[in-house]
C-alpha positions as CSV (number, residue, x, y, z in Angstrom):
1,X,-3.6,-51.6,35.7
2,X,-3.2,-47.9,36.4
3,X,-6.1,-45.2,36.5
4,X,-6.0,-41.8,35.5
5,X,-7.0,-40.9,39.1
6,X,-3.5,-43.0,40.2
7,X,-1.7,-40.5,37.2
8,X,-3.0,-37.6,38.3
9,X,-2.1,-37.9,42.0
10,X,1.3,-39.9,41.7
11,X,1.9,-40.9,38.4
12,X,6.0,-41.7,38.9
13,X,6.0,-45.0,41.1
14,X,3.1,-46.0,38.5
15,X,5.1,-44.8,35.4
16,X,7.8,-46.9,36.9
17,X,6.1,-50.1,36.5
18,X,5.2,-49.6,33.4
19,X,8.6,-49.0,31.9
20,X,9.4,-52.1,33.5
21,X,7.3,-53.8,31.5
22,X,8.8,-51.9,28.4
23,X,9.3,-48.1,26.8
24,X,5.9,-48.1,24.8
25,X,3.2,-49.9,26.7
26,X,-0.8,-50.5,25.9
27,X,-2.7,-48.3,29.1
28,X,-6.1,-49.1,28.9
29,X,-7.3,-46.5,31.0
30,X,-6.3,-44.1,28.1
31,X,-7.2,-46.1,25.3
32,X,-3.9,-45.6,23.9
33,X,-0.3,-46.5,24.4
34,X,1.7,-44.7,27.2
35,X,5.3,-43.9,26.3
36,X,7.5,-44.0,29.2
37,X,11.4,-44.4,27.5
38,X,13.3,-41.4,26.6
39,X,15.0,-42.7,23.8
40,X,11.5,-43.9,22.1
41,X,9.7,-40.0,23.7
42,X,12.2,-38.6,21.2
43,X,11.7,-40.7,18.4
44,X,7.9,-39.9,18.5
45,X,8.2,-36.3,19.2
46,X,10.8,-35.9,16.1
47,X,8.7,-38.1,13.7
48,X,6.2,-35.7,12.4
49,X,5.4,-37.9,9.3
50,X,4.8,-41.0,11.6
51,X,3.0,-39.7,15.2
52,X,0.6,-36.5,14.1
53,X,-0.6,-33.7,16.4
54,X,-3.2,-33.1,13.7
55,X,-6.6,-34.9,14.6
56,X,-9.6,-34.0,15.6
57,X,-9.3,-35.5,19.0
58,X,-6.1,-33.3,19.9
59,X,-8.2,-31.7,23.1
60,X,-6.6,-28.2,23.1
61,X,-7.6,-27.9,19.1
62,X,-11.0,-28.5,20.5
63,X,-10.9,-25.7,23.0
64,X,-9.5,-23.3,20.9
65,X,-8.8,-23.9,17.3
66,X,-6.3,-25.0,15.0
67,X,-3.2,-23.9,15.9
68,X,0.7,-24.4,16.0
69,X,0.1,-26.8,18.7
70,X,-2.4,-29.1,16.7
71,X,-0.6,-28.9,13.0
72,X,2.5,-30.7,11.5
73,X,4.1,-29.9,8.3
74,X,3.8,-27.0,6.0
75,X,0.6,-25.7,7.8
76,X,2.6,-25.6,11.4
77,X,5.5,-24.2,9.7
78,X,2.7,-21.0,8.7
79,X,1.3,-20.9,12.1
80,X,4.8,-21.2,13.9
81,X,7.2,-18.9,12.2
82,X,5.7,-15.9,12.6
83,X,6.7,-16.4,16.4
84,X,10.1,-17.8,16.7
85,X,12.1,-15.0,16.1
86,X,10.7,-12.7,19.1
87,X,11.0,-15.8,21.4
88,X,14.9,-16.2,20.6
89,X,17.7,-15.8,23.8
90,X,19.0,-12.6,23.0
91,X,15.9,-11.3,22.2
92,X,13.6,-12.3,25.1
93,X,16.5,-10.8,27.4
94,X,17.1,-7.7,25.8
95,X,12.8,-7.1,25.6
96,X,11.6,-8.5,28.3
97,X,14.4,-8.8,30.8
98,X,13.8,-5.4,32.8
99,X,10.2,-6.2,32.7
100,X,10.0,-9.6,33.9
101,X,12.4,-8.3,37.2
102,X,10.2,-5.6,37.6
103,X,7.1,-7.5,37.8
104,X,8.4,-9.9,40.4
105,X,9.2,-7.0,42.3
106,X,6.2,-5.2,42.6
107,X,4.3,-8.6,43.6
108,X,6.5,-9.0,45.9
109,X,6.2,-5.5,46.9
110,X,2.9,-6.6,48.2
111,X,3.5,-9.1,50.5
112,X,7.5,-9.1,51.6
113,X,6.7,-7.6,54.6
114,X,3.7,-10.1,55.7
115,X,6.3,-13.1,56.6
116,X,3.9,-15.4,54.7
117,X,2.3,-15.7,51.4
118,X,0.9,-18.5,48.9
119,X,3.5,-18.1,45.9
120,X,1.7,-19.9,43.0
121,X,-1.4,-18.1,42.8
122,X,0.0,-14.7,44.9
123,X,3.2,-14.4,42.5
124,X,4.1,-17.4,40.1
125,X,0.9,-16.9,38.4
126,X,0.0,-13.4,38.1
127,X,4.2,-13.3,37.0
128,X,3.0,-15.3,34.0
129,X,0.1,-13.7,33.1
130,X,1.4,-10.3,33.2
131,X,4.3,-11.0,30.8
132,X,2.8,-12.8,28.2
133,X,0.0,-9.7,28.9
134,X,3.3,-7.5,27.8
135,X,4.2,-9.9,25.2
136,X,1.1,-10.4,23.2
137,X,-0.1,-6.7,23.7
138,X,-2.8,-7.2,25.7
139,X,-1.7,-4.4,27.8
140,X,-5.5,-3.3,28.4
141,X,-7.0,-6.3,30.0
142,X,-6.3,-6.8,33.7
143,X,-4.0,-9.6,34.7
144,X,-6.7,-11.0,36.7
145,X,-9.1,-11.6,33.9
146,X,-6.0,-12.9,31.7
147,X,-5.9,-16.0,34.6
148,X,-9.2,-16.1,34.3
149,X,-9.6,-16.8,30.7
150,X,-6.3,-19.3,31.2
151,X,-8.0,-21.2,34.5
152,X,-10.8,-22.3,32.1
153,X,-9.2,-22.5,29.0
154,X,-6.7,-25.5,30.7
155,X,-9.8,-26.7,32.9
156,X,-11.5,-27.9,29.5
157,X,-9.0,-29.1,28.0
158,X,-7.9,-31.1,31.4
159,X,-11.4,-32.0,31.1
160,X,-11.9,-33.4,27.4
161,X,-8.3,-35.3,28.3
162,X,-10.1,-37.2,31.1
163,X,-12.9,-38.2,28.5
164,X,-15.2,-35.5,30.0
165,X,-17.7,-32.9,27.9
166,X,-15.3,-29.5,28.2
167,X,-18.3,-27.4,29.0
168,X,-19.0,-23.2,28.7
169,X,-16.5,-21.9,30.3
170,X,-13.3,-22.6,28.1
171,X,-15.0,-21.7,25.0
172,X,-16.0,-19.1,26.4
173,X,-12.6,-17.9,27.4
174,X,-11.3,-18.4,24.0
175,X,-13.8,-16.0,22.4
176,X,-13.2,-13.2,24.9
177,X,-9.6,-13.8,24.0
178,X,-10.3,-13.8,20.6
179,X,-12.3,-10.3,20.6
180,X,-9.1,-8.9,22.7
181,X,-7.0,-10.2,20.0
182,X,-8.8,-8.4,17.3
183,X,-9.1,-5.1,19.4
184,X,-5.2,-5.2,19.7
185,X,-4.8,-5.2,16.2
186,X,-7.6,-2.6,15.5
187,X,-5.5,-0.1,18.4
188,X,-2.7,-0.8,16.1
189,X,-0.4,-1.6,19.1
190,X,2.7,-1.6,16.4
191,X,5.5,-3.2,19.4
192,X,3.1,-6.4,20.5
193,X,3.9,-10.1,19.0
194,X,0.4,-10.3,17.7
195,X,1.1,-7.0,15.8
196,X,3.7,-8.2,14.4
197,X,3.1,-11.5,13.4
198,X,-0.3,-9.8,11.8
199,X,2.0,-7.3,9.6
200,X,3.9,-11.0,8.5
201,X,1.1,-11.5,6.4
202,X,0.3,-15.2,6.5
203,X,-2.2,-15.6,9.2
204,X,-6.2,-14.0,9.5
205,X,-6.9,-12.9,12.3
206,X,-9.3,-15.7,13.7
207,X,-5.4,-17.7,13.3
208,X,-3.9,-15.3,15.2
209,X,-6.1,-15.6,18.4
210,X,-6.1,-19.5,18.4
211,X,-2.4,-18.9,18.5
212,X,-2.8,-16.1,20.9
213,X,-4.6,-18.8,23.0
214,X,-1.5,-21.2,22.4
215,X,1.0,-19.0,23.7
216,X,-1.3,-17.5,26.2
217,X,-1.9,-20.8,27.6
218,X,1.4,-23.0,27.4
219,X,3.3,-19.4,28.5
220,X,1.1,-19.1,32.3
221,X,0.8,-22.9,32.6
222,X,4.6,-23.5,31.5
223,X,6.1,-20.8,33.7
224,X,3.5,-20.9,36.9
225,X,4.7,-24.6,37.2
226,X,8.1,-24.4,36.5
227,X,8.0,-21.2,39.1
228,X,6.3,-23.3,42.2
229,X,7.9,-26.7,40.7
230,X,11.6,-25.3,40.9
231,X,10.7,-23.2,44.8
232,X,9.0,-26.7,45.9
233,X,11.9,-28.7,45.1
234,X,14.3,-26.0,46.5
235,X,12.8,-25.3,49.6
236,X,12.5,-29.2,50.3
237,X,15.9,-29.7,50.2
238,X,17.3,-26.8,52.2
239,X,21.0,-28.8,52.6
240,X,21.4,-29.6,49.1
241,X,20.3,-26.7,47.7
242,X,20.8,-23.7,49.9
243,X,19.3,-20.7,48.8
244,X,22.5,-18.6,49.4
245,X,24.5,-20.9,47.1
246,X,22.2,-20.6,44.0
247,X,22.5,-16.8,44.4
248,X,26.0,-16.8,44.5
249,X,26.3,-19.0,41.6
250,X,23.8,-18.6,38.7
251,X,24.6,-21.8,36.9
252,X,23.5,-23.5,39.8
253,X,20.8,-21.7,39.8
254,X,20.0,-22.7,36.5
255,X,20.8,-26.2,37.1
256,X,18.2,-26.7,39.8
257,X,15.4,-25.4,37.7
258,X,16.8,-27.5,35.1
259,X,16.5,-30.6,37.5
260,X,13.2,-29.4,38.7
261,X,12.2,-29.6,35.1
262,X,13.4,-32.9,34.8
263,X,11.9,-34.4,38.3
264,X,8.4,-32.5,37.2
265,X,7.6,-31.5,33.8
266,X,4.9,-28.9,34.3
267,X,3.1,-31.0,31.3
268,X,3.4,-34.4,32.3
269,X,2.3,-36.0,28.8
270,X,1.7,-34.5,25.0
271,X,-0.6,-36.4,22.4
272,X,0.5,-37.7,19.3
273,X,-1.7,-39.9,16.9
274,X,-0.2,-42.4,14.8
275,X,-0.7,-42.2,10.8
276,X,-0.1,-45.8,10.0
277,X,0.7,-49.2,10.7
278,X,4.3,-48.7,12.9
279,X,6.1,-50.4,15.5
280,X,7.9,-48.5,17.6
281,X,10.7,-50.1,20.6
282,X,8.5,-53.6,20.3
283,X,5.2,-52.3,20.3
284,X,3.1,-53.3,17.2
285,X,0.8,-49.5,16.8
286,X,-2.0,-49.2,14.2
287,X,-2.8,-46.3,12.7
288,X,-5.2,-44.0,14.0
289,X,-4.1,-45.0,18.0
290,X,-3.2,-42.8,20.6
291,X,0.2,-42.9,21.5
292,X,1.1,-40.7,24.9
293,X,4.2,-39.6,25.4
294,X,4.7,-39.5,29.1
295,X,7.2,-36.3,29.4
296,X,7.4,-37.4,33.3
297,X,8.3,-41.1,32.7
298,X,10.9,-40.4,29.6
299,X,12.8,-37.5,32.2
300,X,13.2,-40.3,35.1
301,X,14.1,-43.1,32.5
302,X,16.9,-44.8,34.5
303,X,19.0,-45.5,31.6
304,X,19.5,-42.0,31.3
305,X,19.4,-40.4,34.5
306,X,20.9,-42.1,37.3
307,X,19.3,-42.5,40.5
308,X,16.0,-40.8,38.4
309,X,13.9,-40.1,41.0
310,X,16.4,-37.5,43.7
311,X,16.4,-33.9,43.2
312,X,19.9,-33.3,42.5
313,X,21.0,-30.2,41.1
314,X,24.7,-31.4,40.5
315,X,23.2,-33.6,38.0
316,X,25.7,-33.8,34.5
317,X,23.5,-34.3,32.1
318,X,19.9,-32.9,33.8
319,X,19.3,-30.8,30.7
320,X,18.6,-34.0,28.4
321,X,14.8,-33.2,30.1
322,X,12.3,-33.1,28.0
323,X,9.9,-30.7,29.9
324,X,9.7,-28.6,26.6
325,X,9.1,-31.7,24.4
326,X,11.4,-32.3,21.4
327,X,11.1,-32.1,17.1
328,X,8.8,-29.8,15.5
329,X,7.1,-29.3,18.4
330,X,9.3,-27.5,21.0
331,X,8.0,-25.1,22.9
332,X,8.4,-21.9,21.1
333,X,8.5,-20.1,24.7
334,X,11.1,-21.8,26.3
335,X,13.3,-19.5,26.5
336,X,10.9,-16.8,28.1
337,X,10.3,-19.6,30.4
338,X,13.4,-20.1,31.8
339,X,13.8,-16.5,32.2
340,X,11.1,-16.1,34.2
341,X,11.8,-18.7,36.3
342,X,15.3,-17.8,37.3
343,X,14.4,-13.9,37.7
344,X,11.8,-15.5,39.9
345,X,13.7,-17.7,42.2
346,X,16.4,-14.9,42.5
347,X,13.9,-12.2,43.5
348,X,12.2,-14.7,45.9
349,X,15.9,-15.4,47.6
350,X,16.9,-11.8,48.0
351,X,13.8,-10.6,49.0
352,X,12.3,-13.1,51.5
353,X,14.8,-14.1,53.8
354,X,15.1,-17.4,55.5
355,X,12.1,-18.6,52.7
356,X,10.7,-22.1,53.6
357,X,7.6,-23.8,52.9
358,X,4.9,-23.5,55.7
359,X,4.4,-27.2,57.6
360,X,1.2,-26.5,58.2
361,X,0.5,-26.4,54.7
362,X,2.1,-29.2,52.8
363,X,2.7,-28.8,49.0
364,X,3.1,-31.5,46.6
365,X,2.2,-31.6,42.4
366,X,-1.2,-32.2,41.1
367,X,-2.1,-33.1,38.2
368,X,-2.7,-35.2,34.7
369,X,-1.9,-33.6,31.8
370,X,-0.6,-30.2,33.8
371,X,1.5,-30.8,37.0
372,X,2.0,-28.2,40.0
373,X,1.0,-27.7,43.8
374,X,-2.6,-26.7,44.2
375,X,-1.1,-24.1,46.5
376,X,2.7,-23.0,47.5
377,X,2.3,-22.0,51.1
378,X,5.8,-20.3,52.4
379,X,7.1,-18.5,55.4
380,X,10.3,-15.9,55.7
381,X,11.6,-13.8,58.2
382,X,10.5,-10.7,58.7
């Protein structure tokens, strides 16, 4: 049977077997069943009522609080709302879109003339940090702290998901978070999310940093992943994507991040708990039990994506992924995401000529729960 050490380096050829043996199997090693189909990931995902996020063994809740991420129904609706508008399309790009370019440009400024960098902690990370810096409002804090505070926020929580004690550090992340949250709102920062989701009027302040924490943390960890995911994939497969071709043509561009999404969900998995007695695509689940949803195994499902495991950034329907989950639930950030990403990739292009990964370095994903290379090690042409 498969061990979390076996998920955590490799999990696909594993994943594989155990969709062979159905979409919702018993994993021992989690004490909980792993969920592996697409069709039954969705049905999980979009039944609130049936598969909870809200219990006290959700591992981020312990880290940080209750938040969006670790309620369902009326309560999430409180915690959520005050966020989705500012995350919406148009307004992401018309906010944010000068910034985000910007930002990539001036890390880049610092090492475009070196011929070689390491891309996920040199520029896909500090990308991340210093937007959702912009977003929240935490414009006094330097980005360096910000990945700081997110390093051992996802450390416990990677932790606690491995059945380990979480330790100091993330909690104490959290509460220097939470004391930047409340000094935001004392400056009175009037243009920040936090600012105004504070003048909506339905969360206290204590709610607003555990969501500060939430976005802080799925908006680095979603974006640095997708970031060195999407460059990894590229840059390993020079002839079938050429870096000239996505430039020229920006929906390919945004197919290949899409199919990067799909091959490597920067989560790999999200936690639901089941509320009662349910069976659900054969399997007989009691109430109370874990059930995983394995975000990597639904994405390479073979009865929905042919050929599941080839990067192929022609693929028709690539954006049935589920990198971003699905229901209630879907990442509120998305958007922002995906506009970081491709502002990314296209700065990287046009900027570092003849990019490719550095051989003496090789880069693959890492990873249980979160999924990226430990490093991104690249050369260009100077």
């Amino acid at each position: 049977m498969v061990t979390l050490a076996e998920l955590a380096a490799d999990p696909h050829p594993h994943l594989a077997r155990l969709r062979a043996q159905g979409p919702v199997v018993w994993v021992p090693a989690l004490g909980g069943w792993m969920v592996t189909g697409r069709a039954a990931a969705v049905e999980v995902m979009r039944d609130a009522a049936a598969f909870t996020v809200d219990d006290p063994r959700f591992t981020t809740a312990q880290v940080v609080g209750a938040s969006m991420l670790s309620l369902d129904g009326s309560e999430h609706a409180r915690h959520r709302e005050p966020f989705v508008e500012p995350f919406r399309p148009r307004a992401v790009h018309a906010a944010l879109g000068d910034t985000v370019r910007g930002e990539a440009d001036r890390l880049l400024d610092g090492f475009a003339a070196q011929g070689a960098a390491e891309l996920r902690r040199d520029f896909a990370g500090p990308l991340a940090a210093a937007v959702m810096a912009e977003v929240l409002g935490l414009t006094g804090i330097p980005v360096a702290g910000i990945l700081s505070w997110y390093d051992a926020i996802v450390q416990a929580v990677d932790r606690l998901t491995q059945g380990q004690d979480a330790g100091s550090e993330g909690p104490a992340a959290y509460a220097a978070l939470r004391e930047a949250v409340a000094g935001t709102l004392d400056a009175g920062a009037s243009g920040s999310l936090l600012a105004r989701a504070a003048a909506d009027g339905r969360l206290t302040v204590p709610e607003l940093a555990s969501n500060a924490a939430v976005l802080l943390f799925g908006g680095i960890e979603t974006t640095e992943a997708m970031i060195a995911n999407a460059l990894l994939h590229v840059l390993s497969a020079p002839e079938t994507a050429p870096a000239d071709l996505l430039l020229a043509d920006p929906d390919l561009l945004d197919s290949a991040i899409e199919e990067s999404l799909r091959l490597e969900p920067g989560a790999a998995v999200v936690d639901r708990y089941a509320t009662g007695d349910v069976e659900l695509a054969g399997a007989r689940i009691r109430a109370g039990d874990l059930v995983t949803v394995s975000l990597a195994g639904a994405n390479r499902d073979p009865d929905v994506f042919t050929d599941p495991d080839r990067f192929d950034i022609h693929r028709p329907n690539t954006r049935l992924q589920l990198a971003f989950a699905h229901g209630p639930h879907y990442c509120v950030g998305a958007h922002l995401a995906r506009l970081e990403a491709r502002t990314a990739l296209r700065a990287c292009f046009e900027r570092l000529p003849g990019l490719r990964l550095d051989e003496r370095s090789p880069s693959a994903p890492r990873g249980l729960v979160f999924r990226k290379p430990p490093t991104l090690a690249v050369v260009w042409d100077r």
